[in-house]
C-alpha positions as CSV (number, residue, x, y, z in Angstrom):
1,X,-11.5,-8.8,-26.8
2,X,-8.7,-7.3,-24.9
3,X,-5.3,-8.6,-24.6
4,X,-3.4,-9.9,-21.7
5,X,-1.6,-7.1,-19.5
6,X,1.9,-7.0,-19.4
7,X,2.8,-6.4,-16.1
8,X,6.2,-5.2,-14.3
9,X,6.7,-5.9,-11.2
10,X,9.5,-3.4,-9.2
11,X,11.2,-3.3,-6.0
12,X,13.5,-0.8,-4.9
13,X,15.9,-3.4,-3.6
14,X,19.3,-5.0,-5.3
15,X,18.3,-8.4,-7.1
16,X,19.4,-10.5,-4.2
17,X,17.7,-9.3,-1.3
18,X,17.5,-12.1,1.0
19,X,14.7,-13.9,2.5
20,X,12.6,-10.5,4.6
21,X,11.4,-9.0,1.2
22,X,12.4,-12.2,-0.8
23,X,9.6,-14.4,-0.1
24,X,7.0,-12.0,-1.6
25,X,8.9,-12.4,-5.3
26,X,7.3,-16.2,-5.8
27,X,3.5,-15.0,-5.0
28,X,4.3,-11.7,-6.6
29,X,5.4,-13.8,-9.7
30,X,2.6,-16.2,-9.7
31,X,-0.3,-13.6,-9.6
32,X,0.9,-11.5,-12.2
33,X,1.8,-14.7,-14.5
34,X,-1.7,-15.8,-13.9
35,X,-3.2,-12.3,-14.8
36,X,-1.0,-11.3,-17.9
37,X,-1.7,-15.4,-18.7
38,X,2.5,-16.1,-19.2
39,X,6.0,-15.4,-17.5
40,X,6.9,-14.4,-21.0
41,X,4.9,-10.8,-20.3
42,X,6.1,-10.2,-16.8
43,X,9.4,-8.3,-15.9
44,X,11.1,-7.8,-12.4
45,X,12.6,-3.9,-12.1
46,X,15.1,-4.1,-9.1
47,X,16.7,-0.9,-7.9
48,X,20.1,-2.8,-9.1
49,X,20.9,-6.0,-10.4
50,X,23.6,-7.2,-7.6
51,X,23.8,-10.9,-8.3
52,X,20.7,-13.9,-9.1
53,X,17.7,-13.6,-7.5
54,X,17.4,-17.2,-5.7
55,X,13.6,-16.5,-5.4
56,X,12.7,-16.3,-9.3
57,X,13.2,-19.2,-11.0
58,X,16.6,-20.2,-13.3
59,X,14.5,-19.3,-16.7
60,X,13.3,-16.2,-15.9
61,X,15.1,-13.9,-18.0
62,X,12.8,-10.6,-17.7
63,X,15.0,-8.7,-15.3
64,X,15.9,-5.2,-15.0
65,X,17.8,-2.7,-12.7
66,X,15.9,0.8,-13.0
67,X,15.9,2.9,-9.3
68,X,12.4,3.8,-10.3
69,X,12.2,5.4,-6.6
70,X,14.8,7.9,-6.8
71,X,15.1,11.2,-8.9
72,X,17.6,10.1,-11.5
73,X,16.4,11.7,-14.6
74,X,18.5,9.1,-16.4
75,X,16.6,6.1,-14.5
76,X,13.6,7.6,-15.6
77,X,14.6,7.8,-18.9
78,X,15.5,4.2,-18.9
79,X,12.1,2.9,-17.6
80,X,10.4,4.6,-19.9
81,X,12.2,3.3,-22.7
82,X,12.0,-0.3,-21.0
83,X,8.3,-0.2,-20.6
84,X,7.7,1.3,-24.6
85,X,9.7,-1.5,-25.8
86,X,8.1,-4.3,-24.1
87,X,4.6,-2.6,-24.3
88,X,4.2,-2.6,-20.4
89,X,1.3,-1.4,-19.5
90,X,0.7,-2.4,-15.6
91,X,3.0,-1.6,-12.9
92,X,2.7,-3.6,-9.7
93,X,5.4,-1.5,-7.0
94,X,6.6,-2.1,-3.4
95,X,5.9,0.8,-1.1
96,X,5.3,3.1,-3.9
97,X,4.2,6.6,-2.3
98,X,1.3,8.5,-3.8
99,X,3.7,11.4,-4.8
100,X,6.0,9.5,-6.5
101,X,7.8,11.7,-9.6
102,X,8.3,8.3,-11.5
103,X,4.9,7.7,-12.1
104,X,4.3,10.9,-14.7
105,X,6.6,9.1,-17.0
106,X,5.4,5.9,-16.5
107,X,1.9,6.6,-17.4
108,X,3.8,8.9,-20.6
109,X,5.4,5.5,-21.8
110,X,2.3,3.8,-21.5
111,X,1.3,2.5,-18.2
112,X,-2.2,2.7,-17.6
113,X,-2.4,0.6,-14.2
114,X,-0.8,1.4,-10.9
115,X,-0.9,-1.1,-8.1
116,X,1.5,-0.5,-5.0
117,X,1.7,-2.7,-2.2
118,X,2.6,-1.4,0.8
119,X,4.9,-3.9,3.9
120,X,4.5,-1.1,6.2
121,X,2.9,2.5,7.6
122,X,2.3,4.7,4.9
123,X,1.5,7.6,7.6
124,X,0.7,8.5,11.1
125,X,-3.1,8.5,12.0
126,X,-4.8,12.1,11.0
127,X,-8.5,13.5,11.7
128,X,-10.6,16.3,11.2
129,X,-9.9,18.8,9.0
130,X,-5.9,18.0,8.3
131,X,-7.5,14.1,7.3
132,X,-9.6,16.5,4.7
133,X,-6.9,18.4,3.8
134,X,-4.7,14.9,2.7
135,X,-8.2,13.4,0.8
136,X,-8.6,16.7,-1.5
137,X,-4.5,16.7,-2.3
138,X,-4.8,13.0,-2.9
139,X,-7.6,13.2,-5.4
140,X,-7.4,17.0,-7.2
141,X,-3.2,17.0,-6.4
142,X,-1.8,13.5,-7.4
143,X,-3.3,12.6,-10.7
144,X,-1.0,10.0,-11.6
145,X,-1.4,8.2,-8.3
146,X,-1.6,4.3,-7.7
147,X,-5.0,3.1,-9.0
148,X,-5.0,0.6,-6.1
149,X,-3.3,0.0,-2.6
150,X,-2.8,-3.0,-1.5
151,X,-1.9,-3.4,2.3
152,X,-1.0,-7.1,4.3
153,X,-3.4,-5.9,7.3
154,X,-6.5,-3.8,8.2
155,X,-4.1,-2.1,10.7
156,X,-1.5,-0.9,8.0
157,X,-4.7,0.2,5.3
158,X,-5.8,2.4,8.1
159,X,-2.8,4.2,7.7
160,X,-3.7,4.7,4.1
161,X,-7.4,5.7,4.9
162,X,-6.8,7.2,8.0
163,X,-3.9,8.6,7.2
164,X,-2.6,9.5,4.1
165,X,-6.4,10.3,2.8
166,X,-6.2,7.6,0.5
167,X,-10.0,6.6,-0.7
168,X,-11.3,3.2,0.9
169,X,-12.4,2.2,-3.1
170,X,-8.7,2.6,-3.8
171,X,-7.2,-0.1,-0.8
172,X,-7.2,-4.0,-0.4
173,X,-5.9,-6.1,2.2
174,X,-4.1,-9.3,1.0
175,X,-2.3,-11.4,4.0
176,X,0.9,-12.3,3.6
177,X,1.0,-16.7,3.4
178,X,3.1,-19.6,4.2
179,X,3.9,-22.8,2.7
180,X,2.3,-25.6,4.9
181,X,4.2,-28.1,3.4
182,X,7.5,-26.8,4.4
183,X,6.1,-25.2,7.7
184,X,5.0,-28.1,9.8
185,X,5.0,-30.0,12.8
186,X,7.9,-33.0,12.2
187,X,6.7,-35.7,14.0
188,X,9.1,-37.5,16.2
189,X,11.6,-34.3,15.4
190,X,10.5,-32.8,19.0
191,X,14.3,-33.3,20.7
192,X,15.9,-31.2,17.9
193,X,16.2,-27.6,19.5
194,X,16.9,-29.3,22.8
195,X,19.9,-31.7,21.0
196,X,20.8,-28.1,19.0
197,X,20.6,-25.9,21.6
198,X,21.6,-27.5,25.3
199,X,18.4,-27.0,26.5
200,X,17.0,-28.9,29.8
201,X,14.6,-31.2,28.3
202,X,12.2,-30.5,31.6
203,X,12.1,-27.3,30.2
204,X,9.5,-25.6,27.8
205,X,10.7,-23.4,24.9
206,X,9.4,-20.0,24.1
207,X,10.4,-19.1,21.2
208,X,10.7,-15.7,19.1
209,X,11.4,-14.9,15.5
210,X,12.6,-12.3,13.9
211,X,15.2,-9.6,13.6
212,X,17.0,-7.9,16.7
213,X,15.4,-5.2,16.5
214,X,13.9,-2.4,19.3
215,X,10.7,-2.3,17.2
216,X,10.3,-6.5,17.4
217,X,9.6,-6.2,21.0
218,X,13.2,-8.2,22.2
219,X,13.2,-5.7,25.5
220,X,9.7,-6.4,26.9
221,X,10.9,-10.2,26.2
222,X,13.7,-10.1,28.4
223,X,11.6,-8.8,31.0
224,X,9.1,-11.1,30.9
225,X,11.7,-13.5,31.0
226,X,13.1,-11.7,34.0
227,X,9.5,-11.5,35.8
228,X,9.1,-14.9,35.5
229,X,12.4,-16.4,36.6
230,X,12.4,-13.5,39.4
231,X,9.1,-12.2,40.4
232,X,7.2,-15.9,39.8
233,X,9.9,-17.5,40.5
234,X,10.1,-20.3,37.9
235,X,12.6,-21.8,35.4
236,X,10.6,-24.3,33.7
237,X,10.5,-21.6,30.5
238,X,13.3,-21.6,28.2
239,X,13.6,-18.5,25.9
240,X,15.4,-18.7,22.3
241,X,15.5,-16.2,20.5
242,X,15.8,-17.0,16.9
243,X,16.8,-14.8,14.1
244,X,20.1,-12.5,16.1
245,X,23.2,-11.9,13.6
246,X,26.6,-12.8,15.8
247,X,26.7,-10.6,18.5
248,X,24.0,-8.8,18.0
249,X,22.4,-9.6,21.4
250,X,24.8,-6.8,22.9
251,X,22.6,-4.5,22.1
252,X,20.6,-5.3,25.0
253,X,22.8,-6.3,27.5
254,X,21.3,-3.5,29.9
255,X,18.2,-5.8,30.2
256,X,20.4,-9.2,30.8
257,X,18.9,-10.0,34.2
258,X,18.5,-13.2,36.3
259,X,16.7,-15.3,32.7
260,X,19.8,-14.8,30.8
261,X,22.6,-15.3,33.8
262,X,20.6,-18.2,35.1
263,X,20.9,-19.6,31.5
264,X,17.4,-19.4,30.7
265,X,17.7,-17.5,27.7
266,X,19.3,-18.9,24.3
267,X,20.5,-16.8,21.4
268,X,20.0,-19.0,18.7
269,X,21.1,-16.9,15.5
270,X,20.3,-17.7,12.2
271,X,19.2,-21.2,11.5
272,X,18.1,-23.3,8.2
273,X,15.8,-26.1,9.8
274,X,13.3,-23.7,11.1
275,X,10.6,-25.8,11.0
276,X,12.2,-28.6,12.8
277,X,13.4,-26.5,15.1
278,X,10.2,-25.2,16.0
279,X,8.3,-28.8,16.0
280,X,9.7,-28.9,19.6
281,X,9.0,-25.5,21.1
282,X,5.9,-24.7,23.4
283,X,4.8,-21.2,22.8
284,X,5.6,-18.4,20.0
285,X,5.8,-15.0,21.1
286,X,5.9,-11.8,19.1
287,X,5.8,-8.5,21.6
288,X,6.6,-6.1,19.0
289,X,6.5,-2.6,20.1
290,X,6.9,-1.0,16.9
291,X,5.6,-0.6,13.8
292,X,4.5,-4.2,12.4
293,X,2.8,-4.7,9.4
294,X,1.3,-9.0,9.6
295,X,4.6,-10.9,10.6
296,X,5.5,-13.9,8.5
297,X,7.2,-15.3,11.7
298,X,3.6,-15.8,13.7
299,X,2.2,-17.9,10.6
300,X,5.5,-20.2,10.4
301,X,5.0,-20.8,13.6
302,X,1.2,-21.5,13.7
303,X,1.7,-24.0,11.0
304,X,4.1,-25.9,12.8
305,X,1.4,-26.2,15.5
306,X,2.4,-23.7,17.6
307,X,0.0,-21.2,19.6
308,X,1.3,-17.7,19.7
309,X,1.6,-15.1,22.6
310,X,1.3,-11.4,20.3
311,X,1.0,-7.3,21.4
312,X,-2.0,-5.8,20.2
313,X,-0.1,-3.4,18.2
314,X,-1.0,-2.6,14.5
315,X,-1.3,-5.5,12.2
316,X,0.4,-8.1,14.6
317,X,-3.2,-9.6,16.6
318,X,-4.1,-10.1,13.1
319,X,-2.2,-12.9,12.4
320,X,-4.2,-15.0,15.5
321,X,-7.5,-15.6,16.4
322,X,-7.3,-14.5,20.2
323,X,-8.5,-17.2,22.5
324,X,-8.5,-19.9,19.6
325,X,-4.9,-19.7,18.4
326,X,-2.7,-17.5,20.5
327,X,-3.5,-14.7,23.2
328,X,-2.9,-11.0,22.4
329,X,-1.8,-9.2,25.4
330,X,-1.2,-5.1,26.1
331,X,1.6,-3.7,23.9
332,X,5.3,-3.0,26.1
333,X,3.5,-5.1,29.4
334,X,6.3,-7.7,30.2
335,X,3.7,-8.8,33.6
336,X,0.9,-9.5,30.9
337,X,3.3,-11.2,28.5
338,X,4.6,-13.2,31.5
339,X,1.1,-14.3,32.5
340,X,0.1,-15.2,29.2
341,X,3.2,-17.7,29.1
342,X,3.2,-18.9,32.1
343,X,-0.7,-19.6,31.7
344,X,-0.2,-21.7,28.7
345,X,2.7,-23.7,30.7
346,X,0.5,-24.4,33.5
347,X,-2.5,-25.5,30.7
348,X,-1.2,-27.6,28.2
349,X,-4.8,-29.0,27.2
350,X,-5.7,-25.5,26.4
351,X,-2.3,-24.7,24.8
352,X,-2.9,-27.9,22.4
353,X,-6.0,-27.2,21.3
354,X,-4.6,-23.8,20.5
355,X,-1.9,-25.4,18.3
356,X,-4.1,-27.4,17.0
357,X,-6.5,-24.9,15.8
358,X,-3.3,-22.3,14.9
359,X,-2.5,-25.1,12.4
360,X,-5.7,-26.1,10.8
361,X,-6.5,-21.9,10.4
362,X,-2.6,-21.7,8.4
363,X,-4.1,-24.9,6.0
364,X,-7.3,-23.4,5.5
365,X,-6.8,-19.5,4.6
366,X,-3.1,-18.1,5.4
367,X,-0.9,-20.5,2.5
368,X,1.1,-18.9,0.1
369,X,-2.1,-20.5,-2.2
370,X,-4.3,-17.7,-1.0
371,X,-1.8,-15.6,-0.6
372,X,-1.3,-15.7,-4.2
373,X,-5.2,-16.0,-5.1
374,X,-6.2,-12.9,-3.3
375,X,-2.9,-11.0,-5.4
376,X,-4.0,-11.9,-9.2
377,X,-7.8,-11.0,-8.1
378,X,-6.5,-7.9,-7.1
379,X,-4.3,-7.0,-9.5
380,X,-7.3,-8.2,-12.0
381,X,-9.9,-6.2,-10.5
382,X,-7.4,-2.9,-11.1
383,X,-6.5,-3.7,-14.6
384,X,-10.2,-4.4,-15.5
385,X,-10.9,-1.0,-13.5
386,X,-8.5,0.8,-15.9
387,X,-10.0,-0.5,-19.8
């Protein structure tokens, strides 16, 4: 009978990354406890130890900081003594590359199963004979490769497949999950973003989540905004924004139109209460333009028993059910994303059988529980794969 794997599990972040990449450390944690059968043979690797991780828990003591990313000769030295001492013999990465120079010594010190889990693109889309090219070097170039891929969307393993010529045996897609205990509606908690916020209570709120970023789609937000309080010539929509660091909404002052004189728009920052806040908004929206892998924001805001307005770009109409649980409109069109919303405003049977629906399809496949499930089959499967 074989023994239990003893599994590492490395990011190449300091130990107190906040929330973003944070939230993954509890399911990460879970599945490989549940595979290797006890926390006592799992290990975190961060790229530096720069404080107390608030995601593992106070007891956990196996914790290391190893920059098994880089090309420090002496960091490679150090993970491989770590993983002889402790008899590692699984390593379960984030974003590790198929060409990584680390993994030659791993598999020396006695690593015999790779997983990497990718949060983003691992390559622009190639075909033909350069898609050929990337298979052969994958498999007669990269010996010491990942065993398994796992990706949070079809989108982003297409990049693998599609891509990078990684082999479809060699890929799994595991969603990223939410806790629908914390993420809920709070009944009779409705007034708090207007109380919070100074908002009109005649109006409804549109909210978005999610950094500041060009790539989150803030821009063709704004626009929308703009189309509707211009073009349409409403202001019955309120627009927070949720997520900005102070003054970060300078950025895109060159799209501060008529929505954000005429007071329409709210940047919220930051908050703590998410889930209240959220109880008394109308409509998520998530209009990202850029690369986006399955956004944690859409599901929060499903299980609070919202329906969500989403681009169809990459992985982000995954994380609806178009015409169920949210509408998926045509990446960068601020006219389309103004229809969609202003449909839902003028339909609010339709928009609460949508929330209704976004919530129930959280509770029944997108917690944190499967989330975790889906992780220690997968890491299972590769470790079986590999004895």
């Amino acid at each position: 009978m074989s023994t239990a794997p003893r599994i590492m599990v490395a990011l190449p972040y300091g130990s107190s990354i906040g929330y973003a990449i944070g939230r993954l450390i509890r399911p990460f944690l879970e599945a490989a406890c549940r595979v290797s059968g006890s926390h006592d043979h799992v290990h975190f690797c961060f790229g530096r130890i720069d404080g107390t991780s608030e995601f593992l828990p106070k007891s956990f003591s196996n914790v290391v900081g190893i920059d098994i990313y880089g090309e420090d000769v002496r960091e490679a030295r150090k993970l491989e003594a770590y993983v002889m001492e402790h008899q590692i013999d699984t390593l379960f990465a984030f974003d590790l590359p198929v060409e990584a120079s680390i993994l030659k010594r791993a598999r020396r010190a006695g690593i015999t199963t790779v997983i990497s889990y990718w949060g983003a693109s691992q390559s622009g889309f190639n075909s033909g004979l350069r898609l050929l090219m990337k298979r052969l070097e994958v498999r007669y170039l990269r010996p010491h490769r990942p065993d398994l891929y796992i990706f949070e969307s079809h989108a982003m393993m297409r990049t693998a497949t599609h891509g990078r010529g990684i082999s479809t045996g060699h890929v799994m897609v595991v969603n990223t999950g939410v806790d629908p205990e914390v993420f809920k509606p709070k009944l009779g908690r409705e007034g708090v973003v207007y109380e919070v916020f100074g908002i009109p209570s005649e109006r409804k709120v549109v909210v978005f989540m999610g950094h500041l970023t060009e790539r989150k789609g803030v821009r063709v937000l704004l626009r929308a905004a703009d189309h509707i309080v211009g073009s349409m010539e409403r202001n019955d929509l309120h627009f927070l924004f949720l997520g900005n660091r102070e003054g970060q909404e300078q950025d895109f002052v060159e799209d501060f139109g008529p929505a954000v004189t005429g007071g329409l728009v709210t940047f919220g920052g930051y908050r703590t209460n998410i889930p209240e806040l959220l109880t008394g908004c109308y409509v998520g929206c998530i209009p990202s333009n850029g690369w986006d892998s399955f956004p944690m924001s859409s599901l929060e805001m499903q299980a609070c028993g919202l329906p969500v307005v989403v681009s169809d770009l990459q992985g982000t109409p995954e994380t609806i059910e178009d015409g169920r649980s949210g509408v998926v409109v045509s990446v960068n069109d601020h006219v389309a994303l103004a229809e969609a919303l202003t449909g839902l405003a003028d339909d609010p049977i339709q928009r609460d059988a949508y929330a209704e629906y976004a919530r129930e399809r959280i509770v029944n496949g997108l917690t944190v529980g499967h989330q975790i499930d889906r992780l220690a089959y997968a890491m299972a499967r590769a470790v079986e794969l590999k004895r």
